[in-house]
Structure formats: C-alpha cells, structure tokens
C-alpha positions as a Markdown table, in Angstrom:
| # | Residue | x | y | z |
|---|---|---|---|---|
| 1 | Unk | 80.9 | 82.2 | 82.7 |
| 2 | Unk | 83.8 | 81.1 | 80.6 |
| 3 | Unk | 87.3 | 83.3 | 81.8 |
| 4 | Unk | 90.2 | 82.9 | 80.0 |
| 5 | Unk | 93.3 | 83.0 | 82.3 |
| 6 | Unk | 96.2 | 83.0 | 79.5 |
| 7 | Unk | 95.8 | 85.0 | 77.0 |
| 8 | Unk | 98.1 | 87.4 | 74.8 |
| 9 | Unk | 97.7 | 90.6 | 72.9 |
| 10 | Unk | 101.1 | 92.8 | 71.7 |
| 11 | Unk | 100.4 | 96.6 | 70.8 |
| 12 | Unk | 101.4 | 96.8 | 67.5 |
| 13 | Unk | 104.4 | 99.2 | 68.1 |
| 14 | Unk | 105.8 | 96.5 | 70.8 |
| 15 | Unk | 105.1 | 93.8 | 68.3 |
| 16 | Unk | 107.6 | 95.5 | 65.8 |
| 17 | Unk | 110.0 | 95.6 | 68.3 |
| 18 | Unk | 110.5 | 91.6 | 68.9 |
| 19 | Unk | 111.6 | 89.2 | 66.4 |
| 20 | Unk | 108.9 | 86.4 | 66.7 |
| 21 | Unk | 105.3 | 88.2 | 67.8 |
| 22 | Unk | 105.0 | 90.5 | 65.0 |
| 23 | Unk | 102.1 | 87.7 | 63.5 |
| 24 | Unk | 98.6 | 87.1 | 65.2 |
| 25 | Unk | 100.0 | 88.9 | 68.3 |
| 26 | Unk | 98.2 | 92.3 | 67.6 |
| 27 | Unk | 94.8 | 91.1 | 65.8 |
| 28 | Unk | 92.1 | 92.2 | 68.9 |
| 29 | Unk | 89.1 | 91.2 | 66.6 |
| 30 | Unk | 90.4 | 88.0 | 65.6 |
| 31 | Unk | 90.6 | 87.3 | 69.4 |
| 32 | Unk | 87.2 | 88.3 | 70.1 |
| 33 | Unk | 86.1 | 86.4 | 67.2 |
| 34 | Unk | 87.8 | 83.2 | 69.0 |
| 35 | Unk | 86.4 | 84.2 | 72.0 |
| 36 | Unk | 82.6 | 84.3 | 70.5 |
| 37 | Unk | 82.8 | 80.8 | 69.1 |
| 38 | Unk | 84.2 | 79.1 | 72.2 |
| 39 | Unk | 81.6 | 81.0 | 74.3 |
| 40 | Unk | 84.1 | 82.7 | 76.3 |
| 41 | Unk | 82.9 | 85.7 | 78.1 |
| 42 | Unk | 86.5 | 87.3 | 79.1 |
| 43 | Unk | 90.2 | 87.0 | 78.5 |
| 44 | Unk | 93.2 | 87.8 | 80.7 |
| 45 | Unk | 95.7 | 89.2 | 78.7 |
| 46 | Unk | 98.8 | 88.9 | 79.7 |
| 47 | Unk | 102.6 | 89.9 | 78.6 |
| 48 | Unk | 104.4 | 86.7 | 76.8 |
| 49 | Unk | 107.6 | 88.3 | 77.8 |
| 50 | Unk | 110.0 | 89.1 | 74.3 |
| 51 | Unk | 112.9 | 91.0 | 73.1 |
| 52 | Unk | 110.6 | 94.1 | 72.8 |
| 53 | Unk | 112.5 | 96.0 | 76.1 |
| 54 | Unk | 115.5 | 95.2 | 74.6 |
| 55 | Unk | 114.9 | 96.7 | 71.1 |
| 56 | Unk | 113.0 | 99.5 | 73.1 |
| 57 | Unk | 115.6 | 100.8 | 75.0 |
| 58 | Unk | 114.7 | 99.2 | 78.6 |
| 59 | Unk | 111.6 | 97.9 | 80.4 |
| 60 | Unk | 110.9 | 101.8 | 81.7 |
| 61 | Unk | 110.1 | 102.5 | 78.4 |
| 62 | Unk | 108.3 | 99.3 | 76.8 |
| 63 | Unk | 105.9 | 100.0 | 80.2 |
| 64 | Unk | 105.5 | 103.6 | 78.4 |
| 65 | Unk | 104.2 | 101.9 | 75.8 |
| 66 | Unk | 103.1 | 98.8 | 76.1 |
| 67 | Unk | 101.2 | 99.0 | 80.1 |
| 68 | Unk | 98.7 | 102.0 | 78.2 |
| 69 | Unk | 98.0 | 100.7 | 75.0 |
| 70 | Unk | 97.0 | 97.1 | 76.7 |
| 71 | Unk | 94.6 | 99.7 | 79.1 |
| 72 | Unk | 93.0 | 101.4 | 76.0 |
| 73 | Unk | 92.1 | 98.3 | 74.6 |
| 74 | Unk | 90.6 | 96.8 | 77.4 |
| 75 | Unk | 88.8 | 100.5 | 78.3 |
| 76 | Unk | 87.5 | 99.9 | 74.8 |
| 77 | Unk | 86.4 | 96.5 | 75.5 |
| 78 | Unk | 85.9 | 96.9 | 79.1 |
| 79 | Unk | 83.4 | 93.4 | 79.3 |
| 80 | Unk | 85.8 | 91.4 | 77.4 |
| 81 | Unk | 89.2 | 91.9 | 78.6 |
| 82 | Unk | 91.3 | 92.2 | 81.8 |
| 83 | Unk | 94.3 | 93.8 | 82.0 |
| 84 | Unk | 97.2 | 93.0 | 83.5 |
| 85 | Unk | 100.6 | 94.8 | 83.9 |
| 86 | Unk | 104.2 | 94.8 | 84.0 |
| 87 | Unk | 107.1 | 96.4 | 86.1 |
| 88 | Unk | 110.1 | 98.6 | 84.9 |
| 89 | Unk | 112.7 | 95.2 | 86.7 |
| 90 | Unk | 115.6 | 96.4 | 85.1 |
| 91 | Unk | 114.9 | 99.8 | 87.3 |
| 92 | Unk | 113.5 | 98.9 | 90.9 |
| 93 | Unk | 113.8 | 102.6 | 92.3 |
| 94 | Unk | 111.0 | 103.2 | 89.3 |
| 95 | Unk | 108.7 | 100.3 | 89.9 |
| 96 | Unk | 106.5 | 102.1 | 93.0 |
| 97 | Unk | 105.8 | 105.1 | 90.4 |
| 98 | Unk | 104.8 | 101.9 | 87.7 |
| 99 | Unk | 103.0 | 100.0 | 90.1 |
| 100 | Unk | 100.7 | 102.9 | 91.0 |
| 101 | Unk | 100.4 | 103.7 | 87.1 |
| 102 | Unk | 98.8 | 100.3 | 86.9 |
| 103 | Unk | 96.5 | 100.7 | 90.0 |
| 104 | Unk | 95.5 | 104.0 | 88.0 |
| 105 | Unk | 95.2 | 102.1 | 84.5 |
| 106 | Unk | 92.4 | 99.9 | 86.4 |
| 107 | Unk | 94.5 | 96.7 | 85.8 |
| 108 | Unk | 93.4 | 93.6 | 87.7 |
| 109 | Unk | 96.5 | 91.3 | 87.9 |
| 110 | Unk | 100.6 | 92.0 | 87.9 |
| 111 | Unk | 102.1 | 89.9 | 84.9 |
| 112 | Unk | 106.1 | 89.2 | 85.6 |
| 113 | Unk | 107.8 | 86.6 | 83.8 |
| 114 | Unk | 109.8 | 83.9 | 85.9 |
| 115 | Unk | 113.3 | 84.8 | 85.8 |
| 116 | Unk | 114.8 | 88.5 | 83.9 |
| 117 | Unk | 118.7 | 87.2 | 83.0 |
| 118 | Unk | 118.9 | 85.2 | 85.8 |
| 119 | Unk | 117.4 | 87.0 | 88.2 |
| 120 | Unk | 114.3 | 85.4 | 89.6 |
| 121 | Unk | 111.4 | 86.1 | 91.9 |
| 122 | Unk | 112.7 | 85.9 | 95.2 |
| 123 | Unk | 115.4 | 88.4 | 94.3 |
| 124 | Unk | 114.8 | 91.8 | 97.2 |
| 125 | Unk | 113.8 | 94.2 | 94.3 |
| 126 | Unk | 110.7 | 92.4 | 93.8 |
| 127 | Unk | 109.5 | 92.7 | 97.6 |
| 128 | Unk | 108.1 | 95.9 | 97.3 |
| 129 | Unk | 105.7 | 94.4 | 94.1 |
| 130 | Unk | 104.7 | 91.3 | 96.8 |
| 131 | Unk | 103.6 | 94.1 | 99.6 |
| 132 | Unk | 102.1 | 96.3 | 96.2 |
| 133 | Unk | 99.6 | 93.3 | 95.5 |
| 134 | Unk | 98.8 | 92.1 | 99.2 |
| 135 | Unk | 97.8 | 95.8 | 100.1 |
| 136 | Unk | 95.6 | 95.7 | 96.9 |
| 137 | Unk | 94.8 | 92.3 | 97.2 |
| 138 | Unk | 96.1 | 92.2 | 93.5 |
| 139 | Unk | 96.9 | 88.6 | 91.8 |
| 140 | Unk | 100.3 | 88.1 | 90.2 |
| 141 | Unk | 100.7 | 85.8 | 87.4 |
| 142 | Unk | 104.1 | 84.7 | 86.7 |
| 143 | Unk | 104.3 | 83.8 | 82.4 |
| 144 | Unk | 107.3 | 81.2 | 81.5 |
| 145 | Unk | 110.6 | 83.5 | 80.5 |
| 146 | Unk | 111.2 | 83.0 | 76.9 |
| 147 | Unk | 114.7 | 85.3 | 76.9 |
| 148 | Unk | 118.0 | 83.5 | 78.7 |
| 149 | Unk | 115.8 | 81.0 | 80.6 |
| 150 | Unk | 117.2 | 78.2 | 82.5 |
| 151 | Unk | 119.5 | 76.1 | 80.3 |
| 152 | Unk | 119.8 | 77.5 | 77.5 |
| 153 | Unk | 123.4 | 79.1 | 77.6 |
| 154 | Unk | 124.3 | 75.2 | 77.7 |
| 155 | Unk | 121.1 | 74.2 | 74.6 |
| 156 | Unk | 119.6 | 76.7 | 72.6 |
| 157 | Unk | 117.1 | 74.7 | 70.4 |
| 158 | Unk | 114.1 | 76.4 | 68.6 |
| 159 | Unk | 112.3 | 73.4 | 69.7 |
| 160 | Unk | 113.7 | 72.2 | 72.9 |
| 161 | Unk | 114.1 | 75.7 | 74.5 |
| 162 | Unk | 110.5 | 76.7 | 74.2 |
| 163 | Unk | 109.3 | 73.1 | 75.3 |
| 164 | Unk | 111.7 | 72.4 | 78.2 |
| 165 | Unk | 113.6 | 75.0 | 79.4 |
| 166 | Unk | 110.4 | 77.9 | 79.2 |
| 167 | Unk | 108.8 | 75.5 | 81.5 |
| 168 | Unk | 112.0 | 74.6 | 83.7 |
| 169 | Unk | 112.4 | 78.6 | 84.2 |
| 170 | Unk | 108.5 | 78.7 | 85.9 |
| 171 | Unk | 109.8 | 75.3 | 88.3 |
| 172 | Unk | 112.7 | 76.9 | 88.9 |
| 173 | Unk | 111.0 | 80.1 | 89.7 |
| 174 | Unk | 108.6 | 78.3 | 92.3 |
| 175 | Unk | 111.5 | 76.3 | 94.2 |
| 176 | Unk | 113.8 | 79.6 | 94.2 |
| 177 | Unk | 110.6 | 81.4 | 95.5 |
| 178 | Unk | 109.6 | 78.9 | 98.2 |
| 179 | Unk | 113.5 | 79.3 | 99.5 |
| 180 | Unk | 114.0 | 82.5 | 99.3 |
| 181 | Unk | 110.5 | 82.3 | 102.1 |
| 182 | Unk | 108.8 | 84.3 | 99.9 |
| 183 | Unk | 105.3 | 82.2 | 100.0 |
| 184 | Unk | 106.4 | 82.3 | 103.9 |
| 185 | Unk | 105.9 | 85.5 | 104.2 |
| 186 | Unk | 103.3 | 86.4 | 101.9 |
| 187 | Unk | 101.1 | 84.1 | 102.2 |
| 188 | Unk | 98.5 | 86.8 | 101.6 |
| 189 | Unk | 99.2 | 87.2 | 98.0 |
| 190 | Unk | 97.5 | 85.1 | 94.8 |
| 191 | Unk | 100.4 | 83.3 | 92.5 |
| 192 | Unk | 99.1 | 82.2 | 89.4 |
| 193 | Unk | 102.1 | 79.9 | 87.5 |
| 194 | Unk | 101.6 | 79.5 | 84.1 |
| 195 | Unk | 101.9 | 75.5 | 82.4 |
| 196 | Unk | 100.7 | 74.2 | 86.0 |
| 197 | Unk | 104.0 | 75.0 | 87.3 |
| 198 | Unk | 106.4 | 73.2 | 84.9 |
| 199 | Unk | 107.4 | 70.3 | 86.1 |
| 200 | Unk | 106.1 | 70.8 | 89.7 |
| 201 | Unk | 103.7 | 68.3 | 89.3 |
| 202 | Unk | 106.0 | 65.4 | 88.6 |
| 203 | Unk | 108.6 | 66.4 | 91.1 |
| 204 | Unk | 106.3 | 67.6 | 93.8 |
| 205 | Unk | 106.8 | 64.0 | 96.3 |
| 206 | Unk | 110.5 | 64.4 | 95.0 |
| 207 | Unk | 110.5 | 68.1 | 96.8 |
| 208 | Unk | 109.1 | 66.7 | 99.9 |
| 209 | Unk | 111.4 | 63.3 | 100.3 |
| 210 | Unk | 114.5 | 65.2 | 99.6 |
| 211 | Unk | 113.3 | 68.4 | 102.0 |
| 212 | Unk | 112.7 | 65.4 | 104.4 |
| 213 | Unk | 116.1 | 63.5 | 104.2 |
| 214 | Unk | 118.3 | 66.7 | 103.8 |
| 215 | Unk | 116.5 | 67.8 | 106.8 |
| 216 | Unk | 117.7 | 65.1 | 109.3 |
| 217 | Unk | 121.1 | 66.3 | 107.9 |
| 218 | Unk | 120.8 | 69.4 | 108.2 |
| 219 | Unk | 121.9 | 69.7 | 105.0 |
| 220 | Unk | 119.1 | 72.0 | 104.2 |
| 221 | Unk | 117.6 | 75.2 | 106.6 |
| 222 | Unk | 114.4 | 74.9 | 108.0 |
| 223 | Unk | 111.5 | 76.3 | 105.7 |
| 224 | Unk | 109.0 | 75.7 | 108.6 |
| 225 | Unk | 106.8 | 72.7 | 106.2 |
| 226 | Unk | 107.3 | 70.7 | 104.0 |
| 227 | Unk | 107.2 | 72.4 | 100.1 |
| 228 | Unk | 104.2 | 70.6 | 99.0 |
| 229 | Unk | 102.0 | 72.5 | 101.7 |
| 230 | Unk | 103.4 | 75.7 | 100.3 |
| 231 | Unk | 102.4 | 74.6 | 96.2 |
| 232 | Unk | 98.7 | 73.7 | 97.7 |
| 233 | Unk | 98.3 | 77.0 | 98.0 |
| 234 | Unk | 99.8 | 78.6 | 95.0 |
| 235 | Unk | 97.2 | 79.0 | 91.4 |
| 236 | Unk | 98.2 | 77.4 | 88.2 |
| 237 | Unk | 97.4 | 78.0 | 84.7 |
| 238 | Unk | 96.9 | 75.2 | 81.9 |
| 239 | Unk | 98.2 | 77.2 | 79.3 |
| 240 | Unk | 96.5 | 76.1 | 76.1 |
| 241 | Unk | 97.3 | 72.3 | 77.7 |
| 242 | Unk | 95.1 | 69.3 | 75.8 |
| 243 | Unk | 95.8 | 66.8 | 79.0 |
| 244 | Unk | 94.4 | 65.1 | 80.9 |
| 245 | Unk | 97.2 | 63.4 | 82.5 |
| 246 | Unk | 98.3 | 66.9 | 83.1 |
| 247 | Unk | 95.0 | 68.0 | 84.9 |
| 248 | Unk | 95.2 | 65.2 | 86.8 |
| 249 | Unk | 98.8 | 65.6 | 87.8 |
| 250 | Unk | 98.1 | 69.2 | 88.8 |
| 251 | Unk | 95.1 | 67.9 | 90.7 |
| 252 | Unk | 97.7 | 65.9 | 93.3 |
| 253 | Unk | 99.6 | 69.5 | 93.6 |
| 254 | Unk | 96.5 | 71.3 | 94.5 |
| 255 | Unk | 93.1 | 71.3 | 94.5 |
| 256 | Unk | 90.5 | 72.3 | 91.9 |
| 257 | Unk | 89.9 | 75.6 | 93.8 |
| 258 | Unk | 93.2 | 77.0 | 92.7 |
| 259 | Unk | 93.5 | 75.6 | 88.8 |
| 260 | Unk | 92.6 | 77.8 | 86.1 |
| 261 | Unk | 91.7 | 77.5 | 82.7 |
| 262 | Unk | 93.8 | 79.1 | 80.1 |
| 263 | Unk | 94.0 | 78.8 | 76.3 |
| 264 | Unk | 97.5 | 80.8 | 75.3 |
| 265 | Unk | 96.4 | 82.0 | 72.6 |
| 266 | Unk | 97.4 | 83.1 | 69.9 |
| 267 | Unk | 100.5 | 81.0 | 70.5 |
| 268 | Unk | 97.0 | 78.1 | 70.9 |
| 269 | Unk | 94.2 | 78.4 | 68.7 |
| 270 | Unk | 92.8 | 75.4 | 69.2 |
| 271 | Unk | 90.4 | 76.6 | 72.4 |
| 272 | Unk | 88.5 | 74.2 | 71.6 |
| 273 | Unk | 90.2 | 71.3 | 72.7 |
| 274 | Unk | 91.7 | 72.9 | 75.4 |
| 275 | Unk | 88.6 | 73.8 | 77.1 |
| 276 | Unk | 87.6 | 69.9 | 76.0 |
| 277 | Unk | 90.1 | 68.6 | 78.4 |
| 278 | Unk | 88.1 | 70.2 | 81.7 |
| 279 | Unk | 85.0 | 69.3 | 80.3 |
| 280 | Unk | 85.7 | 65.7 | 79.5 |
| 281 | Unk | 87.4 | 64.7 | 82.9 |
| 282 | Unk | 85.7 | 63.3 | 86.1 |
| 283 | Unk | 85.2 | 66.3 | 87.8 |
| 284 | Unk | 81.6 | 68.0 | 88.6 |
| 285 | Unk | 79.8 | 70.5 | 86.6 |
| 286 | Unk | 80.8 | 72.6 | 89.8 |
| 287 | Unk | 84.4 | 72.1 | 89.6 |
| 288 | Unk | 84.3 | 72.2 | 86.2 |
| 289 | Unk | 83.1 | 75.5 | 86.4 |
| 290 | Unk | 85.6 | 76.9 | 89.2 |
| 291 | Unk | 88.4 | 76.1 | 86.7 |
| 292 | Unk | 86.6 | 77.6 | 83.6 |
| 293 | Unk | 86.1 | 80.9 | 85.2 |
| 294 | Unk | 84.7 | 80.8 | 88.8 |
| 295 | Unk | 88.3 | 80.5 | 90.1 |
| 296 | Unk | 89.9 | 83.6 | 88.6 |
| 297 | Unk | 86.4 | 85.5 | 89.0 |
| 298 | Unk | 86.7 | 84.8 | 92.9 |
| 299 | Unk | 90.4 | 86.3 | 92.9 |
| 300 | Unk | 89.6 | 89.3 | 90.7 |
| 301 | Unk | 86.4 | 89.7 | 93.0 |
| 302 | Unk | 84.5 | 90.2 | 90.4 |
C-alpha cells in the first residue's frame, strides 16, 4: 500500500483567504485523480501553513473553519484521506478545548508548522500539545513555515525564501527543539519533519563535532548525547523530493524505518518521479515499501 505522507488540500473559504493557494489548492477530485494513476491508496493531508489566520481574524477562527471542513472531506472519503489538524498558537489557553475537537473529528496526526513569528517548537505553550499526542499516541508533523520564516526580515525573495529559508525554518526548528530538551523529554512522541529536515542532513556530523568541542568548554550545557542520537529517532518527509542524493543523505541521519514518502502536492504534481526516486535506489523491495507507506501505516496503527 502506497501512503502519501505530504499532501495538501485548502477548504475553499480558507483558500480565499490567502494570497497564493486560491489555485489547485481546493480541487479534491483532481487529487484523487492523481492519486488513482500513481496507485496511491491514501493521502495525508496536511496544512501548508498561509496568511489565511491572518485574513481570518486569528488561528481560533481559521481552526473553526478550516479543522471541520478538512474532517468532512475525509468522512466523505474516509479510505482515501487522513486528517490531520491544527492548534489555535496564537491562543494557548484555547488549544486543550482544539486539541480535544480534533481527537473528536477522528484526525490521525497534529500538523504545526515550524516556527509562528518567531516562536518555535520548544516554546512552553506547546508542551501541553507534546503530552496531548504521547497520551494519544498521536504523530505530529511539523510543515516548513512559509510566513516570517528564518531570514527573511534580512532577504525576502519569491525564489530564495521558499527554497532556503522555508527549509532553514524546519532545521532551525529541530536544533531549537533538541535544546530546548524537548526530544529529551518526549521521547514518546512521533516527529515527522517535512523536506528530511532541511538541511539536517548535511550538517548533522557538524552538530555532533561542535556539540563535542563546545562541550570540553563548557561552552555549551549538557544535552545528555550527542544530537545525532536524538535526529535517529525523529521521522522525515521527502516532500515531493526527485533525489537521490537526498535519500541517501537522509539515510546517514536515520534509518529507513523512520523516512517517509511524500509527494507535496499540489505544490508537486509530478508523483511520479517522486515516488521514482525510492523505487530506483538500492534499497529492498521491503524497505522500499516501509518508506512508500508501511512507515506511516505502523505510526497511524493502521
């Protein structure tokens, strides 16, 4: 079974509300049509994060909107699609009441994005969401912040920001995450990153030969192992990616137990080259199929 990890779908009156998803975003049928010729059996779909909650008045009331339209749909296509979530941030004394609204909507994961203006995930407000989805055993996937990420009050470019600085906002998130002891102290909980992490991959012996040498200095405080032993145990997405290089990158971060296959679309619509780059690799037909579905079927407990 073919899962689809990273997918997309705005409710039409959230699309109106942004200023770049109001095309492709809200066409259900075209995605299952996508989904019938690439053979794939179910999509995640997940929140892009956007301007909507903004133009809506605050998150509290895009998750009015947005958190039961996104469970109709997938009540309507309840073999097709998985729902996922998202939290009122801007208002943490209202995100228990949300939280329970999405146990009661039947969603399967928590979507947040990796930073809200600044604030990322190891900010206090957000430890009630980490004790939420280890009491339900509920994943959380974190999607690249697209508004105010990392960078951009110094560059904003409309085709540096979304190809650096999204992805610099999910790195960011992890290190900030792994410091703030978060992964430390729930190591219970299922993090799925999207774009394998950013630029984890690259920078992951980098973490662990700074973490070393700042150590013998104390320059640093103790996070009880080294940071690469906390990433082997986080999930990453590929998020629509056609590389190998970038599999295989990923591959030295973790193992192929906690990679999953995503297509982004509709921001991708070219699934089939993006499922191409896990069949086409070295791997076994078994591990091929942990990352084409098995993997995120085992933490949905499906």
């Amino acid at each position: 079974m073919t899962i689809d990890a990273h997918s997309h779908y705005m409710p039409p009156t959230v699309a109106q509300n942004t200023a770049f998803f109001k095309e492709f975003w809200s066409d259900a049928d075209k995605h299952l049509k996508c989904m019938d010729e690439n053979y794939i059996q179910k999509s995640l779909l997940l929140y892009p994060t956007s301007d909507a909650h903004i133009n809506m008045g605050g998150w509290g009331k895009l998750c009015d909107v947005y958190n039961p339209a996104i469970s109709q749909l997938v009540h309507k296509h309840k073999d097709r699609f998985i729902g996922a979530g998202i939290l009122p941030i801007d208002a943490p004394e209202a995100i228990p009441a949300e939280l329970k609204r999405i146990e009661d909507l039947g969603f399967k994961v928590i979507s947040l994005a990796s930073s809200y203006d600044g604030i990322y995930l190891d900010d206090s407000r957000f430890m009630q969401v980490y004790e939420f989805a280890r009491l339900k055993n509920m994943p959380i996937h974190i999607h690249s912040q697209i508004m105010n990420p990392i960078g951009e009050e110094r560059i904003k470019d409309p085709l540096l920001s979304p190809v650096l600085e999204y992805v610099f906002d999910v790195s960011m998130c992890i290190g900030k995450m792994m410091m703030g002891e978060v992964f430390l102290k729930f190591p219970e909980v299922n993090f799925i990153f999207a774009h394998y992490g950013g630029v984890l991959p690259i920078v992951k012996e980098r973490f662990d030969s700074t973490y070393t040498m700042l150590r013998r200095r104390n320059f640093v405080k103790d996070i009880s192992k080294n940071p690469s032993e906390y990433f082997a145990n986080l999930y990453f997405d590929t998020s629509g990616s056609k590389s190998k290089a970038s599999l295989l990158a990923a591959l030295e971060v973790t193992d192929v137990r906690h990679i999953l296959w995503g297509s982004d679309f509709p921001a991708n619509q070219n699934i089939e080259s993006s499922v191409g780059v896990i069949n086409n690799t070295i791997l076994s037909a078994e591990d091929r199929g942990f990352l084409l579905g098995g993997n995120l079927n085992r933490l949905l407990q499906e």
